[in-house]
C-alpha angles and dihedrals in degrees: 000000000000118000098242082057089052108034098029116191106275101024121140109234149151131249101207103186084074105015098241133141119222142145126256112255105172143310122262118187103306096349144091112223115220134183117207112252093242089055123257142100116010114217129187115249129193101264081222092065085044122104135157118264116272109233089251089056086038089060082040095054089045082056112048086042090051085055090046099053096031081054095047086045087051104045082239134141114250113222 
């Protein structure tokens, strides 16, 4: 199966090599391309360390990004 199959744009996933939730953004060469859920610097991760969100990390992502925005919208520092 192709990476763009298995990893589509928009999709909530983790990278497990470094336990971190992002969106797919995109695929470059070998890699998926993933943006972190409160906004911020994209990295490439190995399309093979990559798998969807579980439901428990999805409530985690809406959450960290609900902190995030609510923080920006505020003038806030988000924590």
């Amino acid at each position: 199966m192709r990476t763009e199959e298995e990893h589509p744009e928009g999709a909530l996933v983790i990278d497990t090599r470094i336990s971190k939730l992002g969106y797919v953004t995109g695929h470059e060469g070998p890699y998926v391309q993933l943006r972190p859920v409160t906004g911020g610097r994209e990295w490439g991760a190995d399309p093979t360390r990559v798998r969807p969100a579980t439901d428990s990390e999805r409530l985690t992502a809406m959450r960290e990004r609900t902190r995030a925005l609510n923080a920006a919208s505020s003038g806030g520092i988000f924590r």
